[in-house]
N, C-alpha and C positions, 0 to 999 in steps of 0.2 A: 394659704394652703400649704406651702410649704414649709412656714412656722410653725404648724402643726403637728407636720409630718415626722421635723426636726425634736420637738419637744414628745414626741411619742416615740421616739428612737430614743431620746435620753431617759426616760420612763423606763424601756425594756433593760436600756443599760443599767439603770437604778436599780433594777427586779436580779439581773443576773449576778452581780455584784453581792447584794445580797444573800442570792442562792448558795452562789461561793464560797461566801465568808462562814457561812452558818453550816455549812456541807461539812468545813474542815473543822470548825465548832464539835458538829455530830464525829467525825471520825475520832474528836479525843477523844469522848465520850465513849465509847463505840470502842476504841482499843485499852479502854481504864477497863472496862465490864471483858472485855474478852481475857487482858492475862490477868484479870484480879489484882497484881501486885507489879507494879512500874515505875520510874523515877523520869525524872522529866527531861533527862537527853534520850529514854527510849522515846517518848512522846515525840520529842524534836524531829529524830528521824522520820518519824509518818508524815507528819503533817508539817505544810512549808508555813509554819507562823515566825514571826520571833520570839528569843524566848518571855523578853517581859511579857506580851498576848498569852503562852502557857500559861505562866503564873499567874498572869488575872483568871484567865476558865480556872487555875486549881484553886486560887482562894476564894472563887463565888462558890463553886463546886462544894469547899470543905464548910464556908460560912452553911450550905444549904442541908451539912449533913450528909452528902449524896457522898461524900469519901472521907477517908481519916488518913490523918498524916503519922504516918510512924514515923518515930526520932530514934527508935531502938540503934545500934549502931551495927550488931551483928545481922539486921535485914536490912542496909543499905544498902544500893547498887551502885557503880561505876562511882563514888566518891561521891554520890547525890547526899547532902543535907537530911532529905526525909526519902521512906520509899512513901508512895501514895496507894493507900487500898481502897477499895470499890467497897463499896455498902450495898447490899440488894438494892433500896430504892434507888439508886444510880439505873439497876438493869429494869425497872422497872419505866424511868424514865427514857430510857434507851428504845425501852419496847412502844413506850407510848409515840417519840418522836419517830420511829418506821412505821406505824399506821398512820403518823400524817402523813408522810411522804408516799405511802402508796394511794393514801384516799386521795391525795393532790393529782398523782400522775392519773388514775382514773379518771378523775374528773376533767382532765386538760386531754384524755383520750375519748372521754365521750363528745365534749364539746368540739372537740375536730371533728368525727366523725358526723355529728350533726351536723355539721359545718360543709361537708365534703356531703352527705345527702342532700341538704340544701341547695348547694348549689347544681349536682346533678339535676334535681327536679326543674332548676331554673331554665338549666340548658335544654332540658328535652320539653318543656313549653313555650 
C-alpha cells in the first residue's frame, strides 16, 4: 500500500515537472508572437532556461518555419548574432496550444466537481 502510494506521488511529480518545463516552452513561444521581433537575451530574461535550452526551442522553432532568423546587422538587438521574427503560423500555434490548456483546466474542473458531488451524495446516504 504504501508502495503505491509512493509511486503515485512520483507519477504526480512526473506530471508537474512536465507541466513546468512545457509552461516555460509556451512562454517563449508566447513572447516570440507578442513582440514579433526579439533576440535571445530578451528571451533569457522571461523565462529561467539556460541558454543552450533557448537555442534548441529556436532551432526546432526555425527548422519548423514557425520563425526566421534575420542576420541583417542593422536589426540586431543587444549584440545578438540574429534578431528572431515570428511568422503567423508561430501565433497560430500559440493560439492552438491556449485551447489546450484551457480544454485541460476544464476538464480537471469538471472532474473535481463530479468528484466533490460524488462524494456529497455518499455522505448524505
Amino acid at each position: 500500500m504504501i508502495g503505491e502510494e509512493l509511486k503515485m506521488d512520483e507519477t504526480e511529480l512526473e506530471i508537474f515537472t512536465d507541466l513546468k518545463r512545457n509552461f516555460r516552452t509556451y512562454m517563449v513561444y508566447e513572447f516570440i508572437v507578442r513582440t514579433g521581433k526579439c533576440a535571445i537575451s530578451e528571451i533569457e530574461k522571461i523565462v529561467d532556461f539556460k541558454l543552450k535550452n533557448i537555442y534548441r526551442i529556436v532551432n526546432k522553432l526555425d527548422k519548423r518555419r514557425l520563425i526566421r532568423k534575420d542576420f541583417a546587422i542593422e536589426k540586431r538587438k543587444n549584440g545578438a548574432r540574429y534578431t528572431i521574427v515570428a511568422m503567423p503560423e508561430l501565433a497560430l500555434e500559440v493560439k492552438k496550444i491556449q485551447n489546450l490548456i484551457i480544454q485541460f483546466f476544464n476538464d480537471i474542473t469538471h472532474k473535481t466537481n463530479s468528484f466533490i458531488t460524488n462524494n456529497r451524495i455518499r455522505k448524505e446516504n
